[in-house]
C-alpha positions as CSV (number, residue, x, y, z in Angstrom):
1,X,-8.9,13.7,20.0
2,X,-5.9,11.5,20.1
3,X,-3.6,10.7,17.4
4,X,-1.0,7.8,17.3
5,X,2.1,7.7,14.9
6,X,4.0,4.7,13.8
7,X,7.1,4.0,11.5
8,X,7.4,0.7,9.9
9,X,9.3,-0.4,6.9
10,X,8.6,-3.4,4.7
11,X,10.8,-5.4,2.2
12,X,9.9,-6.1,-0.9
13,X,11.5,-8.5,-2.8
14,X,10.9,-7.4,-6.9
15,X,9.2,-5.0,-9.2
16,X,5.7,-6.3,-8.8
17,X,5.8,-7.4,-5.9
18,X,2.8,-7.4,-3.4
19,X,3.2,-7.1,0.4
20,X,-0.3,-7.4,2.7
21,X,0.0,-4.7,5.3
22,X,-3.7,-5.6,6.8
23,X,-1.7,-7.6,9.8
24,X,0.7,-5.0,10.3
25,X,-2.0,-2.3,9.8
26,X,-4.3,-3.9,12.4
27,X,-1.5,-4.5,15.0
28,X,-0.9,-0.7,14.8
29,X,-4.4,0.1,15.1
30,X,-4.4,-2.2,18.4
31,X,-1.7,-0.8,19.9
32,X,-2.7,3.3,19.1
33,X,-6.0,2.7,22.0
34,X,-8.3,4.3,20.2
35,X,-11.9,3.2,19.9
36,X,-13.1,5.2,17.2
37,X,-11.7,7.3,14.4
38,X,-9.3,7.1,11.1
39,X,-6.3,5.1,10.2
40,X,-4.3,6.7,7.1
41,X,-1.4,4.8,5.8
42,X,1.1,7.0,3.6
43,X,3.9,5.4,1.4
44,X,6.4,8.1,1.1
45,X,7.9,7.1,-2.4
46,X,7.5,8.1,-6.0
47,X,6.9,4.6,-7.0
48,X,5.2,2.6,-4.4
49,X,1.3,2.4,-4.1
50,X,-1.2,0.7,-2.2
51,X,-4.7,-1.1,-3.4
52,X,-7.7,-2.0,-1.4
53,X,-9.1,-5.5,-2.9
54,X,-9.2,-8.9,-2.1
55,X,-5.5,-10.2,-2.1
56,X,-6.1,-13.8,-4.2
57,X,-3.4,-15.5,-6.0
58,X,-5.0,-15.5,-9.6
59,X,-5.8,-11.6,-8.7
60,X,-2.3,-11.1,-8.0
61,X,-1.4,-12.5,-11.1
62,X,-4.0,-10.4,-13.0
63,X,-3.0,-7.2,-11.1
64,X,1.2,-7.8,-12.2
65,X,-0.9,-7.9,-15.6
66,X,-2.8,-5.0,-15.9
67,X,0.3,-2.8,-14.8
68,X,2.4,-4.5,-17.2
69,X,0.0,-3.9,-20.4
70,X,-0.9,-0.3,-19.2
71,X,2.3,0.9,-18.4
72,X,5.1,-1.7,-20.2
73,X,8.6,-1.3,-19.6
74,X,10.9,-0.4,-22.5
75,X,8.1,1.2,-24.3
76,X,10.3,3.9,-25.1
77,X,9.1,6.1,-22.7
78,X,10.9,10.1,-22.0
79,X,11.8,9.5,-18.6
80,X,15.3,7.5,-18.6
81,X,15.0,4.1,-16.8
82,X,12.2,3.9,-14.8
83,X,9.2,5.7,-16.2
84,X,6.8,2.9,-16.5
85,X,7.4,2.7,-12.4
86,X,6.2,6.4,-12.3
87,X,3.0,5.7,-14.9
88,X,2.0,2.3,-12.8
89,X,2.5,4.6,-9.5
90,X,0.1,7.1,-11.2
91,X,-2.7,4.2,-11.3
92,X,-3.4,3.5,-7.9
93,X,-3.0,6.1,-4.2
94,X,0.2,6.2,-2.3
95,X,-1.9,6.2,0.5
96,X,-5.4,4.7,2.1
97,X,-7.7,6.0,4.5
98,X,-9.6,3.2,6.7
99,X,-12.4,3.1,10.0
100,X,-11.4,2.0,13.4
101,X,-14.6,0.6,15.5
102,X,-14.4,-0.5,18.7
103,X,-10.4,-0.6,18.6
104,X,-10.3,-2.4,15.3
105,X,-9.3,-1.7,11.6
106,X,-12.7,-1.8,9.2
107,X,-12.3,-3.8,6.3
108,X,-14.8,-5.4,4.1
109,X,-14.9,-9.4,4.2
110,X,-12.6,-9.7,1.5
111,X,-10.5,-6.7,1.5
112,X,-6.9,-6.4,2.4
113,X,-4.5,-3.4,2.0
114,X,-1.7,-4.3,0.6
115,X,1.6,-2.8,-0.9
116,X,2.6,-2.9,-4.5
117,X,6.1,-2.3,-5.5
118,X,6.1,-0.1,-9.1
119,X,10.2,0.3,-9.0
120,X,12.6,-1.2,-10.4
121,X,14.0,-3.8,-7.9
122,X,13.2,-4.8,-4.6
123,X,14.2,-2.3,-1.7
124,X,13.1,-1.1,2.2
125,X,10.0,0.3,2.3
126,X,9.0,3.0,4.9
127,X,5.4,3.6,5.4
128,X,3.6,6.1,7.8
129,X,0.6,5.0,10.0
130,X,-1.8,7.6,11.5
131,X,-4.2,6.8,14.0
132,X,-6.8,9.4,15.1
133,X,-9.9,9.0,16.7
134,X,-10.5,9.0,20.5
């Protein structure tokens, strides 16, 4: 069994904002050499989550939405500042799980992984890729 560990980070630009890391995912999956196994990819912040989906604009726009009505900011919340960010992170994994076959990253047609920024603000975002397989 062979396992393959990559750093990258990501920017993001705003609160709600969504990066696809299928590209970057895949590239790391390419570069591991393994033929068959797991890729887990592991956002280590309290506010940053990632969704498995298909990565359309008007889904986008509906995604900002349901985070927004679930979890509004200002609604008075305990936590000073910030606690919607927590309760939006809360919604969806800091982390994903995916196939490699044949030296490639499994998705389904229109699935892509992508990143979703619950914060405050834009900021550098450090994600962990795990390959493991042989």
């Amino acid at each position: 069994m062979a396992v393959f560990i990559k750093s990258i980070t990501i920017k993001t630009k705003a609160p709600g904002d969504i990066v696809d890391l299928t590209p970057k995912v895949a590239e790391v999956v390419r570069a591991a050499g393994i033929k068959t196994g797991i890729v887990h990819v592991f956002a280590p912040h309290a506010t940053g989550v990632f969704a498995l989906t298909e990565l359309e604009s008007n889904l986008v726009h509906d995604i900002r939405r349901l985070l927004d009505e679930i979890a509004p900011q200002g609604k008075g919340w305990h936590h000073p500042a910030n606690a919607h960010s927590h309760l939006r992170s809360m919604l969806f994994p800091p982390d994903h799980t995916l196939p490699v076959r044949e030296g490639k990253l499994v998705t389904g047609t229109w699935q892509s992984l992508f990143f979703i920024e619950a914060g405050l603000s834009g900021r550098n975002v450090h994600i962990e890729i795990t390959v493991i397989g042989e």
